[in-house]
C-alpha positions in Angstrom: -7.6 -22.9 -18.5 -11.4 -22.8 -17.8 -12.7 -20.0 -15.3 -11.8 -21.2 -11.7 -14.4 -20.5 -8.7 -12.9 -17.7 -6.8 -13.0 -19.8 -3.4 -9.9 -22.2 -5.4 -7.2 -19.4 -5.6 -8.9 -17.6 -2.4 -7.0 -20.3 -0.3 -4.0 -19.6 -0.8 -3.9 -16.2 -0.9 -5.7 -16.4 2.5 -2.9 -18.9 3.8 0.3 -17.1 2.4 -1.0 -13.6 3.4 -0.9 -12.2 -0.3 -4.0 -10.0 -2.2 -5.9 -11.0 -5.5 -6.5 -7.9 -7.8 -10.0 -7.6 -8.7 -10.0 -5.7 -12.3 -12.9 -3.8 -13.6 -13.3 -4.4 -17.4 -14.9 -2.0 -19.5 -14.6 -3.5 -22.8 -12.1 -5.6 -24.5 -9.1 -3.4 -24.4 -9.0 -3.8 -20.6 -9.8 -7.6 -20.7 -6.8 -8.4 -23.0 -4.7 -6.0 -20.9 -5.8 -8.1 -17.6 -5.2 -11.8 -19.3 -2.4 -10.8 -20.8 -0.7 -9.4 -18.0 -1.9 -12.9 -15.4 -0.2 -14.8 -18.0 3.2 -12.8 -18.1 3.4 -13.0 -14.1 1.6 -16.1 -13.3 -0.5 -14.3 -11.3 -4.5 -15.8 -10.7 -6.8 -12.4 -11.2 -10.3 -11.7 -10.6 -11.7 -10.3 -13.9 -15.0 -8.0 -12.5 -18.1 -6.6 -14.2 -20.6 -4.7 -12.4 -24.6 -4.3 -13.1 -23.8 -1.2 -15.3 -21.2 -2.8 -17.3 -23.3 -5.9 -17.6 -26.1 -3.7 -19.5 -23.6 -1.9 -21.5 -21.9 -4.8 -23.0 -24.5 -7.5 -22.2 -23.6 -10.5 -20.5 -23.6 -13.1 -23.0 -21.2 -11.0 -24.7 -18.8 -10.3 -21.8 -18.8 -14.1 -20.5 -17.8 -15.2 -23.8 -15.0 -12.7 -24.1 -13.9 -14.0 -20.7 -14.3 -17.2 -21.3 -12.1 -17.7 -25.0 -9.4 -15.2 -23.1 -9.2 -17.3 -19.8 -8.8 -20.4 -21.8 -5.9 -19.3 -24.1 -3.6 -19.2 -20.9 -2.8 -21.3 -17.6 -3.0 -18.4 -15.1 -6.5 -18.7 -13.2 -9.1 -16.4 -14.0 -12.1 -15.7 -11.7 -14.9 -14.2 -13.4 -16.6 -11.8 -10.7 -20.2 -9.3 -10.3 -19.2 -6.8 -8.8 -21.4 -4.9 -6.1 -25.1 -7.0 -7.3 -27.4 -5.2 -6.5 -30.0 -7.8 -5.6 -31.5 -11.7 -5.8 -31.9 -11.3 -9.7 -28.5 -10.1 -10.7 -26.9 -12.4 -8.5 -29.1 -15.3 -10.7 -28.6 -14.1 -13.6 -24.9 -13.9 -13.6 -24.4 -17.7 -11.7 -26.4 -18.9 -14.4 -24.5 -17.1 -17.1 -20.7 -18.7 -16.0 -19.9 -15.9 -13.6 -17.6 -18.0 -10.5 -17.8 -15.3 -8.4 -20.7 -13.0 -7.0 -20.8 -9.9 -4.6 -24.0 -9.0 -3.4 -24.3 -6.3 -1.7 -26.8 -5.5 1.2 -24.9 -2.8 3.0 -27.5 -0.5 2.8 -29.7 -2.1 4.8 -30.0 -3.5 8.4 -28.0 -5.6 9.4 -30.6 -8.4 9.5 -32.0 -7.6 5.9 -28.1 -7.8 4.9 -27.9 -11.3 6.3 -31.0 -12.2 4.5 -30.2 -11.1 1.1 -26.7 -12.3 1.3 -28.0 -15.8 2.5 -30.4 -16.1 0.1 -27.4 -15.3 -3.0 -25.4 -18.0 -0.7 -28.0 -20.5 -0.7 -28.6 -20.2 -5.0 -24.6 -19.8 -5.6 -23.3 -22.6 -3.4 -25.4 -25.2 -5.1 -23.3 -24.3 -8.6 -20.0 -24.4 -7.0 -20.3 -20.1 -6.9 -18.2 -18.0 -4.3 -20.1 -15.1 -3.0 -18.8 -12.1 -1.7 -21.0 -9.4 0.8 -20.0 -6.0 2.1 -20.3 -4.8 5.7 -20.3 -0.9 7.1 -20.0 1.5 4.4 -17.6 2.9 2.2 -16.3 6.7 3.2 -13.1 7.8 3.5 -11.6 8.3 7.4 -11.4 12.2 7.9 -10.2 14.3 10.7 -13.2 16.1 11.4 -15.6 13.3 11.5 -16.5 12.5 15.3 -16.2 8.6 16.9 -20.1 8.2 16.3 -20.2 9.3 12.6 -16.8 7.5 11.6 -18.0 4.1 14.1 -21.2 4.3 12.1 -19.3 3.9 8.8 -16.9 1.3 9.4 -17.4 -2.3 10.1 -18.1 -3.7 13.2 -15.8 -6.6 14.0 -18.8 -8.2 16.2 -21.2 -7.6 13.4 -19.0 -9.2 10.9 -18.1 -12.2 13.5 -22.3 -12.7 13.5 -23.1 -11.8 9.7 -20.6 -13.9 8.4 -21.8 -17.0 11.1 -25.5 -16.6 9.7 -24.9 -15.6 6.1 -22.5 -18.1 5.4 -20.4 -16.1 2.8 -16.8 -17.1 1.3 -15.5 -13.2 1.7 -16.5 -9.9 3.1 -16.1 -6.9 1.9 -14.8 -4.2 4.6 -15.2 -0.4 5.1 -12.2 0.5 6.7 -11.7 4.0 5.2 -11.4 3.5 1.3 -14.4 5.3 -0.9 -15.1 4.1 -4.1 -14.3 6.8 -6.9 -11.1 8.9 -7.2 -11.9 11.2 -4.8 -11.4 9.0 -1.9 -9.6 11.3 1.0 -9.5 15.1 1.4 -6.1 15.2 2.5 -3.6 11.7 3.8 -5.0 8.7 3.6 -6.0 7.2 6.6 -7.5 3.4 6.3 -8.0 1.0 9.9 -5.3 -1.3 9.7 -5.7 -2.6 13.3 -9.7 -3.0 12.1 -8.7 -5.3 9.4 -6.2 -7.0 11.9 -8.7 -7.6 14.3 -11.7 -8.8 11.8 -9.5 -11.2 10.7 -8.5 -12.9 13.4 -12.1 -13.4 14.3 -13.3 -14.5 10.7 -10.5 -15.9 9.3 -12.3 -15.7 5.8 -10.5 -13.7 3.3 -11.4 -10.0 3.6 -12.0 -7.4 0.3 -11.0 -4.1 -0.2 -13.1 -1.6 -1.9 -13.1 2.0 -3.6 -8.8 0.9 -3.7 -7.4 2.3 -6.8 -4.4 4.4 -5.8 -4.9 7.3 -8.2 -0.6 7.5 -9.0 -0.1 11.6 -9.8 1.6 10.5 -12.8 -1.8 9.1 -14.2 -3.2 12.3 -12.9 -0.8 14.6 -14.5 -1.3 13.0 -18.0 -5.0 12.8 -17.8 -4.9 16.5 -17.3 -2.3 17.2 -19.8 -4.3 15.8 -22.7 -7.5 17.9 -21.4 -8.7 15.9 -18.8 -10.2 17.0 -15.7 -10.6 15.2 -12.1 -9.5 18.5 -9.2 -8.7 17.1 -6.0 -8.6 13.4 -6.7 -6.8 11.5 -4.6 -6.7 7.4 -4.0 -4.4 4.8 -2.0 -0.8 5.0 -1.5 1.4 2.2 -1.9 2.0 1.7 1.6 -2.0 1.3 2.6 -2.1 -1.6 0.5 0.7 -3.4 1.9 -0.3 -2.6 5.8 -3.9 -3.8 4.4 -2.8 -7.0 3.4 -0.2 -7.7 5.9 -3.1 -7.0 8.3 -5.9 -10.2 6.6 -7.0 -8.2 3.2 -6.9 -10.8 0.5 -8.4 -9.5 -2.4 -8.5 -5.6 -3.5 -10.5 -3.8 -6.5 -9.2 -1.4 -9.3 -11.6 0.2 -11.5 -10.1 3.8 -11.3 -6.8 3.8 -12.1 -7.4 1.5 -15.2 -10.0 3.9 -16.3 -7.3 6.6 -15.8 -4.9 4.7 -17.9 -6.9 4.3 -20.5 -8.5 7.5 -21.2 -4.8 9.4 -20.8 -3.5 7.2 -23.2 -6.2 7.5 -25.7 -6.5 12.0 -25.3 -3.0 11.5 -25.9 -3.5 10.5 -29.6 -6.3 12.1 -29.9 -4.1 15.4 -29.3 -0.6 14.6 -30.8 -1.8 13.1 -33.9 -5.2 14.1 -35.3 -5.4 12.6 -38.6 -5.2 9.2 -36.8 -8.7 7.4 -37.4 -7.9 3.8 -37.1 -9.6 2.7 -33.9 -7.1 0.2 -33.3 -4.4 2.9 -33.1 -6.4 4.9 -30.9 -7.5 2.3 -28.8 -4.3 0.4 -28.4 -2.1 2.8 -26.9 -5.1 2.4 -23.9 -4.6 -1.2 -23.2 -0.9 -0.9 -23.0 -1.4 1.5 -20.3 -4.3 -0.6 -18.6 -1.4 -3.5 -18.9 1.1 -1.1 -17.2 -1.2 -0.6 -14.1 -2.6 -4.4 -13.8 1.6 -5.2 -13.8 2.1 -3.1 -11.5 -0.6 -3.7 -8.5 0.3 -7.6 -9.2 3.5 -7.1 -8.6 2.2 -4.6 -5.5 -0.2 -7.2 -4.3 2.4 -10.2 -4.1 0.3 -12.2 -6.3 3.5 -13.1 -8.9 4.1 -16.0 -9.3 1.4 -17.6 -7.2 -0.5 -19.2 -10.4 
């Protein structure tokens, strides 16, 4: 089917208390993977590009892929910017077919964050665009860290209750202890669940999870078998996720753990049979892999079935 504004399959998911996974692509390995995997579980997913994988593929390229892949099958596809970084951006990617923008302001005041995210509101409302923002900011919940420092992180449930009243966005994006990367905690994860809770009940909107890929030790292990190297990384157990969205989280972003998929899969050709130069045999192995994790955190999410 056509892409679908995000705001369409955010209503349910917001109603039935079930997540949307947001899925990085990186090139069209990982976008079959995603399609192909909504379609085997009738699952709606978020298909996500950020400003760096926008200038590595270009965007005319990437919305076309999207496009002829989202229109082979019924599942609903969302095609999403991840983390824009301004007014432009967010423009650029409306006009181009994106149904879904984030644009984030986090790293300002609050008040300059309500004005850049109203100003993205105002441009991607008019053309039937959802917009996501992001409040607080990302950094994993550590033991050390004093009430100030970790207060000063996380999101601010009045904040959020006033930013989302005068920015007028369809989602926000919460820091509630995840950190984008694979080196999210330094030893168990810890996320807010009763933060989440208590946003939620307050907003009502549906809330975003960031810097969420769980980092499986399997992934790990085989990444580091084939002469890969990422010491210390750690992501989101399985349990998080489901507290998280139990709690109001309604849609939650992989980039991570696909990558790790991917690049395992492909060292492990690389290694086990060298006279291999076919692309396609090197490259395939990876999308079966991305397919085995986007299967998985649908499944994980409670999005089966939903489409």
């Amino acid at each position: 089917m056509p892409l679908v504004p995000l705001k369409d399959v955010y209503a349910d998911a917001n109603k039935k208390r079930y997540a949307i996974g947001q899925f990085n692509v990186n090139n069209l390995e990982f976008l079959q993977a995603v399609l192909e995997i909504a379609e085997e579980k009738k699952s709606p997913v978020i298909v996500a590009a950020s400003s760096s994988a926008i200038k590595y593929a270009g965007i005319d390229y990437l919305v076309a892929m999207v496009k002829t892949g989202a229109e082979k099958i019924s599942a609903p596809v969302a095609l999403h910017l991840d983390h824009g970084a301004n007014q432009e951006e967010v423009v650029m990617c409306v006009d181009a077919g994106f149904t879904s923008v984030m644009i984030d302001g986090s790293h300002g005041t609050l008040e300059e964050n309500i004005a850049v995210t109203r100003a993205a509101v105002e441009y991607a409302h008019k053309r039937g665009v959802t917009v996501e923002a992001e409040l607080g900011r990302l950094g994993g919940i550590e033991d050390d860290v004093n009430v100030d420092e970790r207060e000063a992180f996380l999101t601010d449930p009045d904040e959020a209750e006033r930013f989302v009243k005068k920015s007028r966005c369809d989602a926000l994006a919460v820091a509630v202890g995840t950190s984008h990367g694979a080196y999210k905690f330094k030893s168990e994860a810890k996320l807010d669940i009763e933060r989440i809770a208590v946003i939620k009940r307050r907003l009502g909107i549906p809330l975003v999870l960031h810097g969420a890929s769980g980092v499986p030790k399997e992934l790990l292990d085989k990444l580091v078998k084939f002469g890969g190297e990422m010491p210390g990384a750690k992501g989101v157990p399985d349990e998080a996720y489901q507290k998280a969205i139990a709690a109001g989280i309604n849609k939650i972003n992989i980039d991570t753990d696909l990558r790790m998929a991917f690049v395992g899969a492909v060292r492990q050709v690389l290694v086990e049979q060298p006279k291999v130069f076919d692309p396609r045999k090197i490259l395939g192995p990876g999308r079966e892999a991305v397919k085995n994790i986007v299967r998985q955190k649908i499944e994980l999410f409670g999005s089966a079935g939903r489409a």
